[in-house]
The first five atom37 places (N, CA, C, CB, O) and aatype in JSON, in Angstrom:
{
  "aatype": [20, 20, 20, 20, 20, 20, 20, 20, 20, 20, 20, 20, 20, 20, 20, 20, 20, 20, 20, 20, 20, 20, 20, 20, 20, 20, 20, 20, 20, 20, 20, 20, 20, 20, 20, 20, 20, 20, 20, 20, 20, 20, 20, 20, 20, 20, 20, 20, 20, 20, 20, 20, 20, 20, 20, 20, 20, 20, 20, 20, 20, 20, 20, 20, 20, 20, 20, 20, 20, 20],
  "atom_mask": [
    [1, 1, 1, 1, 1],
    [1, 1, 1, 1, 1],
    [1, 1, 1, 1, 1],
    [1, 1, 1, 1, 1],
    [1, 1, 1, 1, 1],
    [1, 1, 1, 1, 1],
    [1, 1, 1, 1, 1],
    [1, 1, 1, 1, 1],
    [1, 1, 1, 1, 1],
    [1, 1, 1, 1, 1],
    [1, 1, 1, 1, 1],
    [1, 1, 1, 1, 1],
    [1, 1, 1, 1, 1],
    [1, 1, 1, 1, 1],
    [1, 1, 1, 1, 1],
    [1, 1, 1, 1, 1],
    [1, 1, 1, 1, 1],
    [1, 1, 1, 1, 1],
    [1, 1, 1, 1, 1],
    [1, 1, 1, 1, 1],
    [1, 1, 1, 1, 1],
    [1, 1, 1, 1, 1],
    [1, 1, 1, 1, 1],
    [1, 1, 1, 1, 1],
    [1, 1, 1, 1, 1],
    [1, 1, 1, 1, 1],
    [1, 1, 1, 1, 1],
    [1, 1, 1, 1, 1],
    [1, 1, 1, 1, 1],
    [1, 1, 1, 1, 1],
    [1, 1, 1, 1, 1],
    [1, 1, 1, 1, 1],
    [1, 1, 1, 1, 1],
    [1, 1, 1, 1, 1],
    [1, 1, 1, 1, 1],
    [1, 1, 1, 1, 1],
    [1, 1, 1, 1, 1],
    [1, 1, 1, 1, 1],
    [1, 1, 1, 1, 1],
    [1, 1, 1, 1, 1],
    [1, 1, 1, 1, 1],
    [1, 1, 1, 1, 1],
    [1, 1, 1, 1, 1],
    [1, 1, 1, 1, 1],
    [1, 1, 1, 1, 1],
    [1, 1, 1, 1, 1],
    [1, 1, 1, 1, 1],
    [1, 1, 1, 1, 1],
    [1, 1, 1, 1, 1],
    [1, 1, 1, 1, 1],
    [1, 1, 1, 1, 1],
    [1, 1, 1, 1, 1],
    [1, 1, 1, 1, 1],
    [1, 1, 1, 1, 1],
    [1, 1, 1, 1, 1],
    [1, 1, 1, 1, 1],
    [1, 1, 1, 1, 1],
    [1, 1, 1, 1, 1],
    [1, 1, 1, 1, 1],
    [1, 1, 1, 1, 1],
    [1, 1, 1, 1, 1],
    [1, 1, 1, 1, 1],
    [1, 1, 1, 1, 1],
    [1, 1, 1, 1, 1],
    [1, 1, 1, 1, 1],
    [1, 1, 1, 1, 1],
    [1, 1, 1, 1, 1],
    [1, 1, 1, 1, 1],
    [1, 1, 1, 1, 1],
    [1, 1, 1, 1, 1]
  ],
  "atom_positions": [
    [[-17.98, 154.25, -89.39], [-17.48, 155.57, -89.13], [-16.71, 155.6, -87.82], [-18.62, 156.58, -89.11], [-15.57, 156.06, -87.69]],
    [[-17.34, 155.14, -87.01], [-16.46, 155.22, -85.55], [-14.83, 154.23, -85.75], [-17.68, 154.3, -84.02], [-13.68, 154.51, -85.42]],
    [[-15.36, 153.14, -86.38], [-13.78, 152.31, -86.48], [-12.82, 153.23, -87.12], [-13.75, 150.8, -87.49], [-11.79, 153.56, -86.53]],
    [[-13.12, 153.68, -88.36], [-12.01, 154.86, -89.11], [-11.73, 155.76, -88.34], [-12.45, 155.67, -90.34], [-10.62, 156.28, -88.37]],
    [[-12.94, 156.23, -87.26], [-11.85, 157.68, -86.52], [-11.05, 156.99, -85.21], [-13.05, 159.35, -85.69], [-10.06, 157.54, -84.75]],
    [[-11.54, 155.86, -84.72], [-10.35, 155.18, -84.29], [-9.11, 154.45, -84.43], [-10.58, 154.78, -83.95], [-8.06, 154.12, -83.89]],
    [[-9.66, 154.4, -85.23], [-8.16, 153.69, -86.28], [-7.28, 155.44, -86.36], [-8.9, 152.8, -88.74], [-6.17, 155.75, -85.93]],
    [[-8.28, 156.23, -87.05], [-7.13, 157.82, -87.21], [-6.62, 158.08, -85.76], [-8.12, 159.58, -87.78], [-5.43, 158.1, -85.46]],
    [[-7.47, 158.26, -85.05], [-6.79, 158.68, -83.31], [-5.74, 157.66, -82.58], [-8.18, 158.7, -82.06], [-5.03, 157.98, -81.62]],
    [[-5.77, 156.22, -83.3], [-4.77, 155.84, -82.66], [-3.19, 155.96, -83.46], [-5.18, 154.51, -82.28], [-2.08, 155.97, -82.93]],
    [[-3.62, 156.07, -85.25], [-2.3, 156.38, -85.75], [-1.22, 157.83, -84.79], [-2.73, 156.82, -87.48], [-0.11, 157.94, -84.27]],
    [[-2.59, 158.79, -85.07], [-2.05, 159.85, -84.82], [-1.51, 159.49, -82.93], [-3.26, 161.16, -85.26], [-0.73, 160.38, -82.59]],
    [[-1.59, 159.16, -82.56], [-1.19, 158.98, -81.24], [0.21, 158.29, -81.83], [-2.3, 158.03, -80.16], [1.22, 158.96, -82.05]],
    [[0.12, 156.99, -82.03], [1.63, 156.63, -82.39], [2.49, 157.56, -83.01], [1.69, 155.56, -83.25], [3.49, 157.86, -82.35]],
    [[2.36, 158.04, -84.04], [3.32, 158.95, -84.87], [3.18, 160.18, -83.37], [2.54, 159.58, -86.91], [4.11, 159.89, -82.61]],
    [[2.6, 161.01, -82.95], [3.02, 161.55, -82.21], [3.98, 161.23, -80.8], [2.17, 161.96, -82.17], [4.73, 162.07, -80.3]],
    [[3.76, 159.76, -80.25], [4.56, 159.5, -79.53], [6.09, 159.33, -79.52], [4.13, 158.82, -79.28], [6.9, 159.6, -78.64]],
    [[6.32, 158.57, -81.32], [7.52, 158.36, -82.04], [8.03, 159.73, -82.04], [7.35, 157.71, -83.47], [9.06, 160.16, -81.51]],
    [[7.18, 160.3, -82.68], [7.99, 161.68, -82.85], [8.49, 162.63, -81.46], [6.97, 162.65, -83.75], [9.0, 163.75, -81.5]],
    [[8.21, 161.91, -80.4], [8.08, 162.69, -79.52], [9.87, 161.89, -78.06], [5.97, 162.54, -79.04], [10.51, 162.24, -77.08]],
    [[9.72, 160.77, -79.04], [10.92, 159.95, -78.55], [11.64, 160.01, -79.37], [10.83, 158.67, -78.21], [12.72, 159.46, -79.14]],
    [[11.51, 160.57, -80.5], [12.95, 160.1, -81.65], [13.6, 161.46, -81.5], [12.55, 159.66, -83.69], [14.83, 161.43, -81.41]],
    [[12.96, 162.75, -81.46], [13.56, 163.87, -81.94], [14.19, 164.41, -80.7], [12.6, 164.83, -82.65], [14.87, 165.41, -80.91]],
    [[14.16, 164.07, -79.63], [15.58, 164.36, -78.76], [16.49, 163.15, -78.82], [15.29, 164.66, -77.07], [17.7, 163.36, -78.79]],
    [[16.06, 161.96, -78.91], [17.07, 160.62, -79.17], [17.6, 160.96, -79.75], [16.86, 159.4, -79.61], [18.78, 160.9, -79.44]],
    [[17.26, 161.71, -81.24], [18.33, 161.82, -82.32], [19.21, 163.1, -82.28], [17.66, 161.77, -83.7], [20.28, 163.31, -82.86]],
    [[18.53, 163.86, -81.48], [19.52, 164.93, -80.78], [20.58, 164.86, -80.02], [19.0, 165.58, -80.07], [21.66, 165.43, -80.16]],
    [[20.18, 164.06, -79.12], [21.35, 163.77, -78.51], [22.52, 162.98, -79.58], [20.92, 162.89, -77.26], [23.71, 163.14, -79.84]],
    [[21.99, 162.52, -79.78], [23.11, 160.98, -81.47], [24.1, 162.67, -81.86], [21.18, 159.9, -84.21], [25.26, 162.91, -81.51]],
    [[23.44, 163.34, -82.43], [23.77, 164.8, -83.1], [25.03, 165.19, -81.8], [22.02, 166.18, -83.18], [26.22, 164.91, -81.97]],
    [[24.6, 165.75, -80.74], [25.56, 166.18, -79.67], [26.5, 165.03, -79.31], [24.79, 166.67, -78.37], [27.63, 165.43, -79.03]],
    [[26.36, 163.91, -79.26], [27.51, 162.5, -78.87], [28.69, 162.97, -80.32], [26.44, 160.21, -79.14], [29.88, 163.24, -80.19]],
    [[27.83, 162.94, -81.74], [28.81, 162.94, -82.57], [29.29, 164.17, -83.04], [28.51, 162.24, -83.5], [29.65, 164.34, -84.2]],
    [[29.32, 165.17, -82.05], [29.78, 166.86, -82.49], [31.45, 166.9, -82.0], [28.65, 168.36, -81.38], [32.25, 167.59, -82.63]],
    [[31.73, 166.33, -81.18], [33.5, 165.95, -81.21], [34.23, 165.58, -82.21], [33.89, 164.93, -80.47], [35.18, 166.23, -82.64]],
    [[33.72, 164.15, -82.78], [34.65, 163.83, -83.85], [33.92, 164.53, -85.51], [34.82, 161.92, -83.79], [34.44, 164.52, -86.63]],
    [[32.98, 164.91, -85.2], [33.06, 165.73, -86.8], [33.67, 167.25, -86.33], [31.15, 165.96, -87.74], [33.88, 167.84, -87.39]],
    [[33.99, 168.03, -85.34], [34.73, 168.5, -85.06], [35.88, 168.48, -85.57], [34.66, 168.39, -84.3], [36.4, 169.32, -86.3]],
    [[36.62, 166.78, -84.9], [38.03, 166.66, -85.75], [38.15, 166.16, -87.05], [38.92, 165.84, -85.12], [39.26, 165.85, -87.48]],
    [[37.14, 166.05, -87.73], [36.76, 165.51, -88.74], [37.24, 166.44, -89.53], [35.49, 165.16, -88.82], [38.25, 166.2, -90.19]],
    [[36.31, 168.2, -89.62], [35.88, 168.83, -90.42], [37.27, 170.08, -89.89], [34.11, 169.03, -90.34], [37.8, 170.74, -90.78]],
    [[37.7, 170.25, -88.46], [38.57, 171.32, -88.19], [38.02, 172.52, -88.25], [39.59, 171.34, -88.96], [38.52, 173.42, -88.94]],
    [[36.41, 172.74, -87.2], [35.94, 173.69, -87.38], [35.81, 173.84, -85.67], [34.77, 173.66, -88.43], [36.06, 173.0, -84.8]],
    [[35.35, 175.21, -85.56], [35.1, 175.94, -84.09], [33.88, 175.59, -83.8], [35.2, 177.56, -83.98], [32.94, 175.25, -84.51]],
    [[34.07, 175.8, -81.94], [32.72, 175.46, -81.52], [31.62, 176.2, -81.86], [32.67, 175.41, -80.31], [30.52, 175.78, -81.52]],
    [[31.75, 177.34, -82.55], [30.36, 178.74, -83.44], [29.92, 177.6, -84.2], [31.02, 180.54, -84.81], [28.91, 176.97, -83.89]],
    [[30.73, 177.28, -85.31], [30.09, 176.12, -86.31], [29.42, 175.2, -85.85], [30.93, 175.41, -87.01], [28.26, 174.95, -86.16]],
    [[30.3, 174.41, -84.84], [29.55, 173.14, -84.48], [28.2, 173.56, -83.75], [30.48, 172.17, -83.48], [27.29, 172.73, -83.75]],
    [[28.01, 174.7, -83.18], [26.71, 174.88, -82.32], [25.49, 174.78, -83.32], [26.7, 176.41, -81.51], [24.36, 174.4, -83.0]],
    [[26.01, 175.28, -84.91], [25.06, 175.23, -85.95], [24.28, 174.35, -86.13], [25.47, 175.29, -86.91], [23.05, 174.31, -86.19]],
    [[25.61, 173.16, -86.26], [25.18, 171.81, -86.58], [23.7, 171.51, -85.82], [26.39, 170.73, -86.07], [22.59, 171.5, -86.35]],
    [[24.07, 171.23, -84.2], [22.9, 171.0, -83.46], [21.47, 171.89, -84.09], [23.32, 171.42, -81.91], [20.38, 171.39, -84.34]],
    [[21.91, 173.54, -84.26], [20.63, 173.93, -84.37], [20.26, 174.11, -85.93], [20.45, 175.2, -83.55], [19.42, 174.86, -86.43]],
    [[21.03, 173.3, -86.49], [20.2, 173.2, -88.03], [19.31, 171.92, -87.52], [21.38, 172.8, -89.75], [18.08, 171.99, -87.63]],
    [[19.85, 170.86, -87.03], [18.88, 169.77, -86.54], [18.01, 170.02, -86.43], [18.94, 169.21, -85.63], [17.29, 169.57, -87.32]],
    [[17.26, 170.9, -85.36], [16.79, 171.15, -84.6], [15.92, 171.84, -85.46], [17.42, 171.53, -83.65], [14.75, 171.73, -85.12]],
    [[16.11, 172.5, -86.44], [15.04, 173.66, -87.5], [14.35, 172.79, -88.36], [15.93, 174.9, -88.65], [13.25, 173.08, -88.83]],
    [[15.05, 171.54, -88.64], [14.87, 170.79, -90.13], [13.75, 169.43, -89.32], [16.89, 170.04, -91.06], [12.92, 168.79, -89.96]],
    [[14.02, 169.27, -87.85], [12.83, 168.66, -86.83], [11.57, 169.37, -87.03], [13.19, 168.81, -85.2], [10.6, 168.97, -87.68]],
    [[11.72, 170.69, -86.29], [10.33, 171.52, -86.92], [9.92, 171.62, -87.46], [9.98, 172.23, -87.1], [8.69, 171.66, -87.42]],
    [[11.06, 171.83, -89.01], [10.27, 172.28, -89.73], [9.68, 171.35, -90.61], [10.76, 173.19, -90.23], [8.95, 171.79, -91.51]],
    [[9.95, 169.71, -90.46], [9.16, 168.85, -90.87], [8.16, 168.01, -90.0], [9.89, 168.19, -91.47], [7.5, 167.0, -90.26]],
    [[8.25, 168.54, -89.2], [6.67, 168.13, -88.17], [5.97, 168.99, -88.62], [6.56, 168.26, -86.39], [5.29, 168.27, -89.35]],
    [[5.48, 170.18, -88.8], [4.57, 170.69, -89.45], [3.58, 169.92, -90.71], [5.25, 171.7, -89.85], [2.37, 169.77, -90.79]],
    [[4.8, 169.49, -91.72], [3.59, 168.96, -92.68], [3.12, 167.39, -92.34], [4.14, 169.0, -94.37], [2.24, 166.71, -92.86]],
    [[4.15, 167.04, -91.16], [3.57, 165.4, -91.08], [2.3, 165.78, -90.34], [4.65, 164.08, -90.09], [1.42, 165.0, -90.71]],
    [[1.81, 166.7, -89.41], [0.74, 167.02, -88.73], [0.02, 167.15, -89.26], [0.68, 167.75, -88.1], [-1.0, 166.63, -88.79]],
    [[-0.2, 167.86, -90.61], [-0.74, 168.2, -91.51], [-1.42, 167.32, -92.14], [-0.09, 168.7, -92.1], [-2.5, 167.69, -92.6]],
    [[-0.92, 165.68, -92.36], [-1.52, 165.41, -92.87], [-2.18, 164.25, -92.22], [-1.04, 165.45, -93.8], [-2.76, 163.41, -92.91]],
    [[-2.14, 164.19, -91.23], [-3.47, 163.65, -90.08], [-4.19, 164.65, -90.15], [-3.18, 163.34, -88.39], [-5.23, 164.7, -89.49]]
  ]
}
């Protein structure tokens, strides 16, 4: 019993650390590449601000069920 809840407390530590380094890493990746899909797509900076904050909703809103299921 004790090995399984250590084994669970250390997953959950990793996945929380990952998640805790990837989701501004990949934010930023998102803001580096908001120029050229800019000239890509021929849209205004209103749109492009979207971009970032759809990221940013679809982060949340799938950390919820990964938490969930630790």
């Amino acid at each position: 019993m004790e090995t399984t809840n250590a084994a669970t407390r250390m997953s959950a530590l990793v996945v929380a650390t990952t998640g805790s380094f990837l989701t501004p890493f990949m934010g930023s990746s998102v803001n580096i590449a908001l120029p050229a899909i800019e000239k890509s797509f021929n849209i205004d900076a209103v749109t492009l601000s979207w971009i970032a904050t759809a990221y940013l909703l679809a982060a949340s809103a799938s950390l919820i069920p990964m938490v969930s299921l630790w």
